[in-house]
LUMKELUM-626127 format. One record per residue (C-alpha): x, y, z negated. Coordinates in nm, 3 decimals, m for minus. Each point is the difference from the previous one (the first is absolute). Example, Ala and Ser with C-alpha at 12.3 -4.5 7.8 and 13.67 -1.06 7.14 Angstrom:
2
+---------+---------+---------+
|       X |       Y |       Z |
+---------+---------+---------+
|   1.230 |  m0.450 |  m0.780 |
|   0.137 |   0.344 |   0.066 |
+---------+---------+---------+
REM end
This chain:
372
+---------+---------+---------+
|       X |       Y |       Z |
+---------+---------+---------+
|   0.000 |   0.000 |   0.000 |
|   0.277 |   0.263 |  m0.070 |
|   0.206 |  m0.104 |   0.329 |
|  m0.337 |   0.092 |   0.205 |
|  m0.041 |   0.317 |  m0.212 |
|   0.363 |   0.085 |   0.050 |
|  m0.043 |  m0.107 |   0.347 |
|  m0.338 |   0.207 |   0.081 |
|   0.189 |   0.338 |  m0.166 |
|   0.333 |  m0.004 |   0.201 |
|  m0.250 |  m0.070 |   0.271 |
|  m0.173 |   0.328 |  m0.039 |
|   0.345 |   0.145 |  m0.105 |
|   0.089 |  m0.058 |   0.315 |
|  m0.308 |   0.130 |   0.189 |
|  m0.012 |   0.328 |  m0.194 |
|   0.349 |   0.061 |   0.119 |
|  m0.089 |  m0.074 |   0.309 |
|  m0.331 |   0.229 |  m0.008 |
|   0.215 |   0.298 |  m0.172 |
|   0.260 |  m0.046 |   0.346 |
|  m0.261 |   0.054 |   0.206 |
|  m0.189 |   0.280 |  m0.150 |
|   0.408 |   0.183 |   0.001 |
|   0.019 |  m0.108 |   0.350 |
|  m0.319 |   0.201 |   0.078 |
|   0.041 |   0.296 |  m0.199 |
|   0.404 |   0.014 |   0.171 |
|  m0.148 |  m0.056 |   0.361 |
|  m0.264 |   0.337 |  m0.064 |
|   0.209 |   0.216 |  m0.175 |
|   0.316 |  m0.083 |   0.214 |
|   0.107 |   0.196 |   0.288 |
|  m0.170 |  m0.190 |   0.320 |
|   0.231 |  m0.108 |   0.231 |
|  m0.142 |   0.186 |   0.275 |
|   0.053 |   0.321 |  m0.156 |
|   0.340 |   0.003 |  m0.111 |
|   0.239 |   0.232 |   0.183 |
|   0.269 |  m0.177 |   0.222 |
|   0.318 |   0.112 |  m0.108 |
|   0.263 |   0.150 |   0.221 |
|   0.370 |  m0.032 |  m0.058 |
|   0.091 |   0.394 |   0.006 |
|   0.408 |   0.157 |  m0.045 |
|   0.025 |  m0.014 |  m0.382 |
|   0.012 |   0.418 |   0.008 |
|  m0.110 |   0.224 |  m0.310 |
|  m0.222 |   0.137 |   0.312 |
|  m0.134 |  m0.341 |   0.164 |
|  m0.074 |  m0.101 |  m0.418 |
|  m0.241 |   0.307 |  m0.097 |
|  m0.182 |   0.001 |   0.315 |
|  m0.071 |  m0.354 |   0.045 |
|  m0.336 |  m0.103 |  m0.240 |
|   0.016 |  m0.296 |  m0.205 |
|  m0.334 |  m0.182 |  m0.110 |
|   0.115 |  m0.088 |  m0.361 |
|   0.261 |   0.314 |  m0.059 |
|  m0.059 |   0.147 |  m0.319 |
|  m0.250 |   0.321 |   0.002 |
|   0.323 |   0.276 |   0.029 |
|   0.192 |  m0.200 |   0.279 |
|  m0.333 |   0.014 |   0.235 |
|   0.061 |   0.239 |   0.245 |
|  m0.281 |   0.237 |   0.095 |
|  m0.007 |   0.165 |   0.360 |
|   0.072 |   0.354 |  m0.082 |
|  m0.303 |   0.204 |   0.023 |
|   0.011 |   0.424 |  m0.025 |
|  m0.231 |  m0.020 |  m0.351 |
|   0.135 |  m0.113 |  m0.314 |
|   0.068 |  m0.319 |  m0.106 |
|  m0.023 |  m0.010 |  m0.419 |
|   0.045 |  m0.274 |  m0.241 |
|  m0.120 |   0.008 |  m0.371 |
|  m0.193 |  m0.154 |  m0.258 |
|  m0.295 |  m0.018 |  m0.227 |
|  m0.013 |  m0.118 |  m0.364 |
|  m0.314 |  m0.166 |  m0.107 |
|  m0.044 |   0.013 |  m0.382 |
|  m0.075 |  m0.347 |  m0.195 |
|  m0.412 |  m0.075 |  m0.007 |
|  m0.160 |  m0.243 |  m0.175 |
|   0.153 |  m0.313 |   0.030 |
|   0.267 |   0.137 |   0.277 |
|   0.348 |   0.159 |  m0.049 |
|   0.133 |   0.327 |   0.137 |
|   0.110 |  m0.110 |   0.395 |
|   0.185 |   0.275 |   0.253 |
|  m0.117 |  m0.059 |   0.332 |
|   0.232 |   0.122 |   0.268 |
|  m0.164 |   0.171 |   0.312 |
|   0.110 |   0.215 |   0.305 |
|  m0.117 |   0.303 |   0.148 |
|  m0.005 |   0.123 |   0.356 |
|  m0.093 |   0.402 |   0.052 |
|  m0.017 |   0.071 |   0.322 |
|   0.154 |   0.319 |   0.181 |
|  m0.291 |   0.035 |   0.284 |
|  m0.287 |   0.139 |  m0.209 |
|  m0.326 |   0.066 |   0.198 |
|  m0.158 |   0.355 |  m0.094 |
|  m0.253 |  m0.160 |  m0.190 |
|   0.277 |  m0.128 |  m0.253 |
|   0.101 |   0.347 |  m0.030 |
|  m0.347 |   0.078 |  m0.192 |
|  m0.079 |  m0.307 |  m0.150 |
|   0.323 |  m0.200 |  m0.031 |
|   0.067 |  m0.349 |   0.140 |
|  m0.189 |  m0.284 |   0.076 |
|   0.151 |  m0.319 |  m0.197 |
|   0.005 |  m0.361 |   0.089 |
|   0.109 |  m0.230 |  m0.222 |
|   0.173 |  m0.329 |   0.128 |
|   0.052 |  m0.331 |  m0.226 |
|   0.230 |  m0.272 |   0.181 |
|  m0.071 |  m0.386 |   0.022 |
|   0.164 |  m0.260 |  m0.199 |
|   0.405 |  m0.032 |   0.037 |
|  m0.003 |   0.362 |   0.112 |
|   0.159 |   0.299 |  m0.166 |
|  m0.149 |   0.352 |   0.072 |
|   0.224 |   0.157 |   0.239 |
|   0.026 |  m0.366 |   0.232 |
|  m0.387 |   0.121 |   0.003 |
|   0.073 |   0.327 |   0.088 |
|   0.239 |  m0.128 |   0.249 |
|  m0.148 |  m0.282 |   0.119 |
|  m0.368 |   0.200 |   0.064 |
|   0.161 |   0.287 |   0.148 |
|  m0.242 |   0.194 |  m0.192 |
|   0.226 |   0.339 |  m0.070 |
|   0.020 |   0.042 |   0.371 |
|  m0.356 |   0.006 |   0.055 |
|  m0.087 |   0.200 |  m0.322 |
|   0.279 |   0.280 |   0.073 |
|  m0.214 |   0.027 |   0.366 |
|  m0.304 |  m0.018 |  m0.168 |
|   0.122 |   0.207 |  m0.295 |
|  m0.104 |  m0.205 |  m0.298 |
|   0.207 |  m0.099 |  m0.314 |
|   0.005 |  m0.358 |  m0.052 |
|   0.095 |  m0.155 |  m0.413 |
|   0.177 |  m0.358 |   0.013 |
|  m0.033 |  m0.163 |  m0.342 |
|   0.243 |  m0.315 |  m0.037 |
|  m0.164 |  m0.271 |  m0.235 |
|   0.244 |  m0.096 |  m0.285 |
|   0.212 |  m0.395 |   0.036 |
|  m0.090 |   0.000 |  m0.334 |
|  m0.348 |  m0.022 |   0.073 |
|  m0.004 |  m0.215 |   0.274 |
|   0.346 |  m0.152 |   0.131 |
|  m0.100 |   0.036 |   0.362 |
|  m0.167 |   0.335 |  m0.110 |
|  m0.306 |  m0.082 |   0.087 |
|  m0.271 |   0.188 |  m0.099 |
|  m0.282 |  m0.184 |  m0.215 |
|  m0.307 |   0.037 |   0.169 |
|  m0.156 |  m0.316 |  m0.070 |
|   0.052 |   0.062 |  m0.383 |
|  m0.363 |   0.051 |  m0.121 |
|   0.130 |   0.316 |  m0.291 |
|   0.137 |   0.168 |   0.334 |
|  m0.307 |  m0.040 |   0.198 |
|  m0.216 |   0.133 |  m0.279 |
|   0.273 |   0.334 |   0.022 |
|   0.276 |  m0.126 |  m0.262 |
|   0.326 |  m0.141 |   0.082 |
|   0.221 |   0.209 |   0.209 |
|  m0.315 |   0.187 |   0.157 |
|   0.023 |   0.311 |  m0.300 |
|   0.401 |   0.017 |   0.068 |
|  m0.046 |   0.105 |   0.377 |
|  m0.258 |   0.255 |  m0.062 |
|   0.176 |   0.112 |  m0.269 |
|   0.319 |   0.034 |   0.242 |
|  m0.230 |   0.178 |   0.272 |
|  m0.137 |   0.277 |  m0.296 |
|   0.341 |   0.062 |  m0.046 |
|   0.101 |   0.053 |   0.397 |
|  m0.342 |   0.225 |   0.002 |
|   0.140 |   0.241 |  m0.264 |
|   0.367 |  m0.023 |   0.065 |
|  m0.113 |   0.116 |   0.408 |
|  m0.259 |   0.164 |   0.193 |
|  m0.232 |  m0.266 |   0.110 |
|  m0.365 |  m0.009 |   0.140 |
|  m0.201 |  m0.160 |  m0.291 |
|  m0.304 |  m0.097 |   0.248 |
|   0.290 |  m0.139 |   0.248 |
|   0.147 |  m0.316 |  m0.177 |
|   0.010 |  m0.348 |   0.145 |
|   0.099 |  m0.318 |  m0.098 |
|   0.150 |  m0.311 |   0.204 |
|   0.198 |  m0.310 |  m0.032 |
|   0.094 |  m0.338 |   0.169 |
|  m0.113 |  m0.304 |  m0.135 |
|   0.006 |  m0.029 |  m0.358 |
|   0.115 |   0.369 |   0.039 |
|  m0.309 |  m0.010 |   0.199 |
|  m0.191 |  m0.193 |  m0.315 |
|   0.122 |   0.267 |  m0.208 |
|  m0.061 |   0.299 |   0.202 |
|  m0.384 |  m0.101 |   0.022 |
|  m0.047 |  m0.087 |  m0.428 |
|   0.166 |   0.374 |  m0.076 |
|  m0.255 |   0.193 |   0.278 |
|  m0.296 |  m0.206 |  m0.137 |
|   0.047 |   0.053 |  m0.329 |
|   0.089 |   0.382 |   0.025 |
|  m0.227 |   0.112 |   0.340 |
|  m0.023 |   0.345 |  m0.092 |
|   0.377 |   0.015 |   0.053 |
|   0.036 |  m0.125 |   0.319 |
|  m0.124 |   0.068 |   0.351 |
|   0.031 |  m0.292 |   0.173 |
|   0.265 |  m0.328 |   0.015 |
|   0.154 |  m0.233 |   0.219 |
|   0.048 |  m0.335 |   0.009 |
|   0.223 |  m0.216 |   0.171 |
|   0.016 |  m0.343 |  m0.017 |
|  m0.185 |   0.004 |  m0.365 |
|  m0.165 |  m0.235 |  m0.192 |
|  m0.361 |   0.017 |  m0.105 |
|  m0.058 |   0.204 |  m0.292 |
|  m0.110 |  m0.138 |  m0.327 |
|   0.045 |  m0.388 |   0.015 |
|   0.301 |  m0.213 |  m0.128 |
|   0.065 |   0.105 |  m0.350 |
|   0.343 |  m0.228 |   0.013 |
|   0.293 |  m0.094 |   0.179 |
|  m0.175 |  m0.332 |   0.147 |
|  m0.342 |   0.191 |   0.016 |
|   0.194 |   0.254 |   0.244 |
|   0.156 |  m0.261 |   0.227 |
|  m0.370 |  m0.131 |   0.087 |
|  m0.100 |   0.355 |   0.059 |
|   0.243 |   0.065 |   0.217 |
|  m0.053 |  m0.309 |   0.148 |
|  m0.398 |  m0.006 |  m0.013 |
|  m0.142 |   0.309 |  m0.094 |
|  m0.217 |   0.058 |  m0.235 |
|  m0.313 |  m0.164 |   0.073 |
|  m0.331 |   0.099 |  m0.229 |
|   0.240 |   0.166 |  m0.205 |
|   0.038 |   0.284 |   0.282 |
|  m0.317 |   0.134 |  m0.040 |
|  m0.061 |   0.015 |  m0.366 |
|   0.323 |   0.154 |   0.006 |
|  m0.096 |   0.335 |   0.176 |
|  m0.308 |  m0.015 |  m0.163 |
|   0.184 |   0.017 |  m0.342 |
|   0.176 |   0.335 |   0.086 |
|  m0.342 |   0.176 |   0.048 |
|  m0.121 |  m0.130 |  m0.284 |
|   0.363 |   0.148 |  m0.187 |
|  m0.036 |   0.335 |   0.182 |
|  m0.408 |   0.090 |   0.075 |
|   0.141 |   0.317 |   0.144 |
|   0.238 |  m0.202 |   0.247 |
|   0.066 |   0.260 |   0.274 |
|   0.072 |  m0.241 |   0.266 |
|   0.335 |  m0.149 |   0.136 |
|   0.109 |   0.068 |   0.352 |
|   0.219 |  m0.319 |   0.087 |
|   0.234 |  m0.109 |   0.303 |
|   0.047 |  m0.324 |  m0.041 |
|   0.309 |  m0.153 |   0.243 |
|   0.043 |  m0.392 |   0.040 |
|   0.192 |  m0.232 |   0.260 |
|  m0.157 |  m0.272 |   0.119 |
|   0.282 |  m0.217 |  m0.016 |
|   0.047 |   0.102 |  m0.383 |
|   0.072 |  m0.331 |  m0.175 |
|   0.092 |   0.144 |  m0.359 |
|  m0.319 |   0.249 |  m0.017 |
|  m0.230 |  m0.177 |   0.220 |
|  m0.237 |   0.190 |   0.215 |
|  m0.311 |  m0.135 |  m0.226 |
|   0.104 |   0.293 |  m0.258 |
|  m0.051 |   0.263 |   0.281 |
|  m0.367 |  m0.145 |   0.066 |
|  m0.053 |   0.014 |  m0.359 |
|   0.175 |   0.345 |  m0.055 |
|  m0.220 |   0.123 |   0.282 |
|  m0.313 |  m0.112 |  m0.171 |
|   0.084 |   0.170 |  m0.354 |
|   0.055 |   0.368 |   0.214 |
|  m0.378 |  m0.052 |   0.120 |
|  m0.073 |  m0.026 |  m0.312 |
|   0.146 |   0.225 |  m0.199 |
|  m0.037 |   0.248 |   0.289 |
|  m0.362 |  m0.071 |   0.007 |
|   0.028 |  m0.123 |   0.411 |
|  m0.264 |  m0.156 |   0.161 |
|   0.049 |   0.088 |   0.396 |
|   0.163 |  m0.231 |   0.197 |
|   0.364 |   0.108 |   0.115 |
|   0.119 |   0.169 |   0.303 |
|   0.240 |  m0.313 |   0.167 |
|   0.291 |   0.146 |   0.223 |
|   0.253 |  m0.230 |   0.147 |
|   0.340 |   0.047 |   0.068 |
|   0.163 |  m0.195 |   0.259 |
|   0.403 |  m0.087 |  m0.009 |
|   0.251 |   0.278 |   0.087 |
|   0.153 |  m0.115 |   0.344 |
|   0.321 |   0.040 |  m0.169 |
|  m0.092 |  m0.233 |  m0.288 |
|   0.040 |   0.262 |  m0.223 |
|  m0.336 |   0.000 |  m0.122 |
|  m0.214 |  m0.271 |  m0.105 |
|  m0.343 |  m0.065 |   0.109 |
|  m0.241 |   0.109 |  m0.295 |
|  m0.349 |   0.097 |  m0.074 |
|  m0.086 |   0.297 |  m0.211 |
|  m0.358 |  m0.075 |  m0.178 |
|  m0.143 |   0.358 |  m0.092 |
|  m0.239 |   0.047 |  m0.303 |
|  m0.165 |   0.370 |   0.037 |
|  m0.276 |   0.183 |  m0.186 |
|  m0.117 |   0.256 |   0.252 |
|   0.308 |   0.129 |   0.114 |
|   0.225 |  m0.073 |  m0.245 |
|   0.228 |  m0.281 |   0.042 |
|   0.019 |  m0.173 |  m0.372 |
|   0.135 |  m0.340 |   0.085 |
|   0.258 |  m0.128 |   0.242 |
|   0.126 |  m0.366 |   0.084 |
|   0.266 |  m0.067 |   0.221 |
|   0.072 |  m0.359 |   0.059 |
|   0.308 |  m0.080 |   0.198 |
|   0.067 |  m0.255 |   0.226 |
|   0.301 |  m0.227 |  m0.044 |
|   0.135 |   0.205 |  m0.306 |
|   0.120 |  m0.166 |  m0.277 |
|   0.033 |   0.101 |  m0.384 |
|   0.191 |   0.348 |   0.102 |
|  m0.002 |   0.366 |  m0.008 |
|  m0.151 |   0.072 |   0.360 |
|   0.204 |   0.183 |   0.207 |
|   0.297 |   0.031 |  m0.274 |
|   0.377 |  m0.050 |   0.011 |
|   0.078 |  m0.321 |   0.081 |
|   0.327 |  m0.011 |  m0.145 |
|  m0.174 |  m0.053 |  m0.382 |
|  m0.184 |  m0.260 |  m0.102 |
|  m0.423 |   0.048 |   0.004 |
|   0.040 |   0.220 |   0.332 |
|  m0.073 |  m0.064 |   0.337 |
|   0.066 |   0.221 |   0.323 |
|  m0.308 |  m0.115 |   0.188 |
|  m0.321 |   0.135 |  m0.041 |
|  m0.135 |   0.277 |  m0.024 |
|   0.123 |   0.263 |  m0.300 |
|  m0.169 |  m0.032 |  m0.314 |
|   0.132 |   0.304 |  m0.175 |
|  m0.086 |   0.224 |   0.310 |
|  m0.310 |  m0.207 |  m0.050 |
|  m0.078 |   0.067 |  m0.352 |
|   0.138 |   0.378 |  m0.038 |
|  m0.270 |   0.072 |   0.341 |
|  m0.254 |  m0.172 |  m0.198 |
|   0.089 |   0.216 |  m0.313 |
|  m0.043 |   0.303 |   0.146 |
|  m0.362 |  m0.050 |   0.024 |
|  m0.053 |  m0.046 |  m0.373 |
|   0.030 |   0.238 |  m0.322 |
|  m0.191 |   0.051 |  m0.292 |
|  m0.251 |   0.260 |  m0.070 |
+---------+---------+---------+
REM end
């Protein structure tokens, strides 16, 4: 009797090991960098010059080099105090002021946009890798780059399936803490600010607008996972995987319930079809919450855009959500793009040249949005 019991418990020993290597196996293959969008490397003269132009994808924050841009390019930091149950953190961020400021600017300050990278991404490979100082410096917008601490995630990843984030907790009253101190430190347009992200940067871009609306004019998301489901590490992998399910719906309807004043969030949501990390099911489910909390019911205006005969752009469909004129909810699904910044620097990681530009994309849809 106490060989078969010893017998039966290295058996499930055994299997538990076995169950605990898959479940790492999993968790490695979505959080790693897919294979398809890691840079190539090039062997390049070992110059001082050929080393701080060249990006690297896993360079430490301060070796990333940033295309020079005529604004300003500022790094700094904000110090949360210790809450209940939390100690004091510093969060380090970057700032980009641009030098081309519209005459509107000139009255009511700057329009802000603030951008939260993926996981295994530091905030200026984001910056880099998105391009997104080149477009805002045209556009004339300042853009705020928090960085999310190893010591809170080791592949800094932001936690947007944790269910104290979602309900506004977390790291959600750091960041708006850190963009109430950019507000008073520089001129910017309080009915101007925007929020946007890639995937869980993405995850965490759409908790912070929902649970502070008022604040925020409108967000993007690329390549984001449905908001409000998961609630832990393994619960995240099936979102990302699966979606949401039931759970999508009661989700939204939780946030008017939270806020019966809810103002409305105007959304571009931005998704590759070939996305095997974030599938495409989040998108579909993303889309849905927008009607909702946007209070949608027409159908959408479908456009379809073919392939660039260069290749440079990717066929993709932009689903438009209006009421009366104004256009509250876009969805651009791409063909053939996988889980990557659209139209981004190749050279990092989570960026892909083809396609068309989804900062250009975003900061156009922006422009359309502030708050009364």
């Amino acid at each position: 009797m106490k060989r078969a019991a010893s017998s039966l418990l290295r058996t499930l020993v055994r299997s538990g090991k076995r169950q605990s290597r898959s479940v790492s196996k999993i968790v490695t293959a979505l959080f790693a960098v897919p294979a398809a969008a890691k840079p190539k490397r090039k062997r390049k003269p070992a110059t001082k010059v050929a080393r701080a132009a060249t990006p690297r994808a896993r360079a430490s924050p301060a070796a990333i080099h940033v295309p020079p841009s005529p604004g300003k390019w500022l790094a700094s930091h904000f110090s949360a105090p210790p809450g209940i149950g939390t100690p004091a953190r510093r969060m380090s961020y970057w700032l980009y002021l641009p030098n081309n400021r519209p005459e509107d600017t000139q009255r009511k300050g700057l329009p802000l946009l603030v951008m939260l990278h993926g996981c295994q991404q530091t905030a200026t490979q984001f910056a880099q890798g998105t391009r997104m100082n080149q477009w805002a410096e045209q556009m004339g917008y300042a853009v705020l780059y928090p960085q999310q601490l190893v010591s809170t995630h080791a592949q800094r990843c932001w936690k947007w399936y944790d269910r104290a984030t979602q309900e506004g907790g977390g790291d959600v009253p750091i960041i708006v803490g850190m963009i109430d101190k950019v507000m008073t430190q520089y001129a910017i347009d309080r009915s101007r600010i925007y929020i946007a992200g890639i995937s869980a940067g993405a995850g965490m871009a759409n908790i912070i607008a929902l649970n502070h609306p008022h604040l925020f004019a409108a967000v993007g998301l690329h390549s984001g996972p449905v908001f409000g489901a998961g609630h832990n590490t393994i619960g995240a992998l099936g979102v990302m995987q699966h979606g949401a399910a039931l759970r999508a719906d009661a989700a939204a309807h939780e946030v008017l319930t939270r806020h019966p004043q809810f103002p409305g969030m105007p959304a571009i949501l931005i998704q590759g079809a070939g996305d095997n990390v974030v599938r495409p099911i989040n998108q579909i489910q993303l889309a849905r919450q927008s009607q909702l909390l946007n209070r949608l019911s027409a159908a959408p205006k479908i456009t379809h855009k073919p392939q660039g005969r260069s290749g440079r752009h990717n066929a993709h469909q932009l689903h438009d959500f209006y009421e009366g004129r104004k256009l509250l909810l876009r969805v651009a699904h791409i063909a053939d793009l996988e889980h990557a910044w659209s139209g981004g620097d190749p050279a990092l990681a989570f960026n892909a040249k083809a396609g068309p530009d989804a900062s250009k994309m975003m900061l156009e849809f922006f422009s359309r949005h502030q708050r009364a």
